[in-house]
N, C-alpha and C positions, 0 to 999 in steps of 0.2 A: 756601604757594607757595614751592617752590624757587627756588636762582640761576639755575637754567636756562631754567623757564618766568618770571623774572622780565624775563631779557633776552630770551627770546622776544615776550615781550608790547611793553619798550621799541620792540627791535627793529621791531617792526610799526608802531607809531607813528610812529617814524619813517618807515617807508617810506611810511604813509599821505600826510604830508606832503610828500615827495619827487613821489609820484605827481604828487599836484594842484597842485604846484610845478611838472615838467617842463611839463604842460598851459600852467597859467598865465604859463611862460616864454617857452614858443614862442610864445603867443599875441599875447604883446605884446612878441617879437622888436623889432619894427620902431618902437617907441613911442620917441620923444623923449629923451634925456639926462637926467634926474631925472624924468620921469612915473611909473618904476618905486618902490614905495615898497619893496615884497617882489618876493622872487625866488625862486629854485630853493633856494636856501639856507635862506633865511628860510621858505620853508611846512616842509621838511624839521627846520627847529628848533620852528615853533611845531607838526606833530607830538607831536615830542618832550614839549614843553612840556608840553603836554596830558595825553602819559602819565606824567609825571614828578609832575606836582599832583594827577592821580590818585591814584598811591603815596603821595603827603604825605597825602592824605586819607584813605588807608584806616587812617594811626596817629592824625592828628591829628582827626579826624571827618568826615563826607558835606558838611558846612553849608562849608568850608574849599575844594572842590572849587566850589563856587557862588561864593563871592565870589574866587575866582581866577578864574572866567568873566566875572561882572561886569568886572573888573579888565581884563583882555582887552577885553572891549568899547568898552570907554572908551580904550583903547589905540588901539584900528581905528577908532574916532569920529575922534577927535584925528588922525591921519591920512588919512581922508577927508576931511576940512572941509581940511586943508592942501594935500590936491591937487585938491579944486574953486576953492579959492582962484587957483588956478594956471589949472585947466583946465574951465570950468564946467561941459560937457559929459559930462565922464568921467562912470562908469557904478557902481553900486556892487557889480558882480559879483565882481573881485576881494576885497573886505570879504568878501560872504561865503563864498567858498569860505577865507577866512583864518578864521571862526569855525567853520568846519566839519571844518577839519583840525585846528583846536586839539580841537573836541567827540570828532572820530574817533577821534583818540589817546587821548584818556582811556576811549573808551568801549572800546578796545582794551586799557589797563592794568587795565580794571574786569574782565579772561573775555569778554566779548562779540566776542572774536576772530573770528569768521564773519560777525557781521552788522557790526564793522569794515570789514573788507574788504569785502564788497559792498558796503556805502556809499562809500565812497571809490571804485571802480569804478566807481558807479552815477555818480560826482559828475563825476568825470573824462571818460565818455562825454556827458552833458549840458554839461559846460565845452566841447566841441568839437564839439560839434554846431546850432553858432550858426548861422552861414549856411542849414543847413536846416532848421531851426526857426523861424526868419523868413522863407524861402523860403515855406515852408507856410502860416505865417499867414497870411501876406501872398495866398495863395488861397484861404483860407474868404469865403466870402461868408457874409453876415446872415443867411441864411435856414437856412445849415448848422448856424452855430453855434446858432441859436435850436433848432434840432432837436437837437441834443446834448444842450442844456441840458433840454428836455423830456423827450428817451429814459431823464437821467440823473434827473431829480424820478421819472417812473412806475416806476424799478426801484429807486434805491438810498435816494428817501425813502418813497415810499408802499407799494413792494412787502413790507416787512419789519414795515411797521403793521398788515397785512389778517391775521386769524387762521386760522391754517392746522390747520383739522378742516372737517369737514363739516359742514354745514347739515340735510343730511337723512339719515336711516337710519346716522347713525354717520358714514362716511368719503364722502358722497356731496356733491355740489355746496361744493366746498372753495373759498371764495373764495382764499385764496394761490396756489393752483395752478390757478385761472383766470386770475389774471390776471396768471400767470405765462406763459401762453400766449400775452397780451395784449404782453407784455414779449418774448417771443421772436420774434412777427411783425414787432413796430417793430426791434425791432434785427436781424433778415435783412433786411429793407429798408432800412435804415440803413447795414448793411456791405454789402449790394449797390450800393448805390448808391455809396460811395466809391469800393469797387472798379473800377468799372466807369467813374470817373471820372479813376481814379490808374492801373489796370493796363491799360487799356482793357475795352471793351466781352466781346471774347472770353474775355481771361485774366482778367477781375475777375469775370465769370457762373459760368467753369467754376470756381473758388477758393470763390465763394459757394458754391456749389450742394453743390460736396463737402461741404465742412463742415458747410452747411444741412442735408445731407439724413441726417449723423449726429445732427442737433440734433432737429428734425424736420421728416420731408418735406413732411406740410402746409401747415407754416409758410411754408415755405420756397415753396413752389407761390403762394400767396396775397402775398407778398411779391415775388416774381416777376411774377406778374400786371397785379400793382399798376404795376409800373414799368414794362410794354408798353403799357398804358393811357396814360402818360403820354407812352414816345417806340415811336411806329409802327416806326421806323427798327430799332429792335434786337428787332424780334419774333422773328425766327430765333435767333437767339443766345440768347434768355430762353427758348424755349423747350426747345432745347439744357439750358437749365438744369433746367428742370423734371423732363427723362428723366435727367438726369445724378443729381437729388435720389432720383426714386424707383429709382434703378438702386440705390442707395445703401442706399436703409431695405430693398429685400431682404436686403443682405448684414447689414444694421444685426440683422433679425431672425430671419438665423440664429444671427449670432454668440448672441443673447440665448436662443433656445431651445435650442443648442446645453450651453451650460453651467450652464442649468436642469435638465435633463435630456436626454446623451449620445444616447437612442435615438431621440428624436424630432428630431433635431439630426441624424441620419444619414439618417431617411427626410426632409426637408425638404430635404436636401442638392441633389437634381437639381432638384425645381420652383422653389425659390428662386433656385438657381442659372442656371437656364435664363433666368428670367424676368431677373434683373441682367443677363445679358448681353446680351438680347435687348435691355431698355433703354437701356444700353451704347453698344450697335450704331446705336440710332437716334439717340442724343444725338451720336456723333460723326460722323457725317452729317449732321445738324442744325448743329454745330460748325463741320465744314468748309464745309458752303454759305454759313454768316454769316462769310465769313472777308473780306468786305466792309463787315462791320459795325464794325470800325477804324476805317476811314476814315471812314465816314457818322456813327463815334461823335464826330468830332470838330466835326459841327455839330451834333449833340445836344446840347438843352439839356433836361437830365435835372428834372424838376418835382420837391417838398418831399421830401424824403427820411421825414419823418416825417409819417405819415399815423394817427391814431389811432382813427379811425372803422371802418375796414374790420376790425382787429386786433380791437375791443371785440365787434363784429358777430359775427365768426365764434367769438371765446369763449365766446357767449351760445348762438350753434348748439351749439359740442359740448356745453353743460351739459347745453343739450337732450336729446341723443347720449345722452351717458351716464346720464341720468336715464332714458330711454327702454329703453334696454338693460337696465338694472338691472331696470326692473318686467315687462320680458320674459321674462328669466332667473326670476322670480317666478311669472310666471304659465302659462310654455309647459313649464318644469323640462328634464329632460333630452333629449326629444327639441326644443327649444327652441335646440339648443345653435347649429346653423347660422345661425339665426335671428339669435340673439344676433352673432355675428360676422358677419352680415353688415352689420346694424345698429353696429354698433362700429367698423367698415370706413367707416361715412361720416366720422369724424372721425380715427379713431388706431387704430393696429394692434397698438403695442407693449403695451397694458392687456388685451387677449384674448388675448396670444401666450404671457405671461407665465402668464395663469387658466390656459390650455389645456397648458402646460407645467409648470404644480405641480398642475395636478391629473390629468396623464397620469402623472407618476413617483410621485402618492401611490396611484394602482390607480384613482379614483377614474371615470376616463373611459379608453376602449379608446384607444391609441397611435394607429391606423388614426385615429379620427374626432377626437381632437387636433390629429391631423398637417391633414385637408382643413378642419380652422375654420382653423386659422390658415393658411392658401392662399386660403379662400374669403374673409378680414377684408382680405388685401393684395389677392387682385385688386378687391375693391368701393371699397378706399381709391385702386386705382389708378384705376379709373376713374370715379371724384369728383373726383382731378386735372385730369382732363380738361374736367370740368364746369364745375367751381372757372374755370379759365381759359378756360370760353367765357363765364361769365356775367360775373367780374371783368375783363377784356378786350376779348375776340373778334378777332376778322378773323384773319391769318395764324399768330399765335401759338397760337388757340385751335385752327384745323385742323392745324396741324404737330403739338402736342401729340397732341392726337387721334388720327393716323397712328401714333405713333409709341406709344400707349399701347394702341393697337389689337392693335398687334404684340404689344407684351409681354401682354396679353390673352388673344389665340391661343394664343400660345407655355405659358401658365398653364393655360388650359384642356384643353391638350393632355395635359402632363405631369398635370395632379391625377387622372385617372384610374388613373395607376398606383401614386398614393400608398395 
């Protein structure tokens, strides 16, 4: 390490502490005549500090870097306990962003210069974002958080336990990537529903839904249903969502066949196309007649956000799906192929678009009858959609849907003749 990148590195340490110094100056502008123990000064030295016991560590040994942290801590003790003595109330956030600018700085004199800096960033934007971080809390209700807490056990503990191969014929009935599907329904209904509580009714469905329907659109349909079922009031508007989802996985499954293979990506180009817009069309028609749904969203009281029953359900269907499909493909072979996609079309599109698109650039199937399965898998998935939300549902959301999946239907049927 040169003199230059030596005082680079200081230099940054210091700034670390300056940063979270100006934060913690402003913040406590207004506090009393000795309630201040540090200041803009002092976080800008214990920076320093930080990188500088760093440096002593890298000649003197790592274990030297430790018991000057110790040493620190017992410093910021001692100083805590002196201004509770004073102020019983005071908070102990200042403390730690003083152990966090000494840790920045060294981890800044250590090379770790990039993830320096964003910590100290990251540290700075949460030191000033108090007001709306208790604003927030302070409007979770029991039942939200309880649903977080569970969205978070089925994905980030259980989901990574379940082994991810197939159960049957090699890659078939894969428990990880069932119920990973399990995990993608709870959480669109999850983020729908905050949405929709935070952005309102209109803007929080169309946000969903976009997203949703790059995630997946049937997820996202089922998860949408769910939450018509629960407020009458925003049926137009979720429905909105549902043609905004499938408008979506059209484009979703060009782009995917397109860069599998070019030729089947240019003949896909008008029926996919036709059909997303067609959807398009009727979601913002749909959009603008729920533009009532604002207001009525605000005597909405939106039911559990986490529902785990409906998600389990319909993962069990597509195992079904796909286990089905699979021994179709088996037993009907090539002229089977229709068959196959339209059965694959009641759960997912993007697992036959993908077959249909390496096995049209390997010679293997004529581009012509590649290109109408994968048209014939979206239009059957798209009007499963339909289904999906008259049986998880019904009343006005299931018929709007319906209207509007009807269209994109027509509009399908039109076009795949000339594919």
């Amino acid at each position: 390490m040169d003199e230059l990148d030596l005082f680079k590195r200081l230099g940054l340490a210091l700034a670390i502490g300056l940063m979270i110094g100006i934060e913690r100056g402003w913040r406590q502008r207004e506090a009393p005549e000795g309630a201040r123990v540090v200041g803009v000064r002092s976080f800008a030295l214990i920076g320093l500090l930080g990188g500088l016991w760093a440096l002593l560590a890298r000649h003197a040994g790592e274990s030297l870097l430790g018991i000057a942290f110790l040493g620190f801590v017992a410093l910021v003790a001692v100083g805590h306990v002196m201004q509770v003595r004073r102020w019983p109330d005071i908070g102990l956030t200042t403390e730690i962003a003083e152990l966090l600018a000494f840790s920045l700085g060294a981890l800044a004199m250590l090379g770790e210069m990039a993830v320096a800096s964003a910590g100290a960033v990251v540290a700075m934007a949460l030191l000033g974002m108090k007001r709306p971080l208790h604003a927030w809390i302070e409007r979770i209700e029991e039942l939200e958080l309880a649903a977080a807490i569970k969205l978070l056990l089925i994905s980030v503990v259980l989901l990574p336990l379940l082994p991810n191969r197939g159960l049957v014929d090699g890659d078939l009935l894969n428990p990880y990537k069932l119920w990973l599907i399990v995990v993608l329904i709870t959480a669109i209904s999850f983020v729908g529903y905050f949405a929709i509580k935070l952005a309102g009714p209109r803007l929080g469905t169309a946000l969903t839904s976009l997203f949703g329907g790059i995630a997946s659109s049937t997820a996202l349909t089922v998860g949408l249903a769910r939450l018509g079922k629960q407020s009458a009031e925003l049926h137009t508007v979720l429905a909105s969502g549902v043609a905004i989802g499938a408008a979506t996985m059209f484009l979703r499954l060009l782009l995917i066949v397109w860069l599998l293979h070019p030729p089947i990506g240019a003949l896909l180009a008008a029926p996919l196309g036709a059909m997303a817009a067609t959807a398009y069309a009727g979601a913002a028609l749909l959009w603008h007649r729920g533009r009532d749904s604002d207001v009525a969203g605000n005597q909405v009281t939106l039911g559990n956000p986490f529902e785990l029953g409906t998600a389990v359900k319909f993962a069990l269907f597509l195992a079904l799906v796909v286990f089905l499909s699979r021994r179709a493909q088996e037993w009907l072979g090539q002229p089977g192929l229709y068959a196959l996609a339209g059965l694959s079309g009641l759960a997912d599109v993007d697992a036959i678009s993908v077959s249909m698109a390496r096995n049209a650039s390997q010679g293997h199937i004529a581009l012509a009858v590649a290109a109408q399965a994968v048209v014939l898998a979206a239009l059957v998935n798209t009007a499963v959609k339909a289904g999906m939300v008259a049986a998880l549902c019904g009343g006005p959301m299931a018929r709007q849907v319906a209207l509007a999946m009807a269209a994109t239907l027509a509009v399908g049927l039109l076009v795949l003749a000339t594919v």
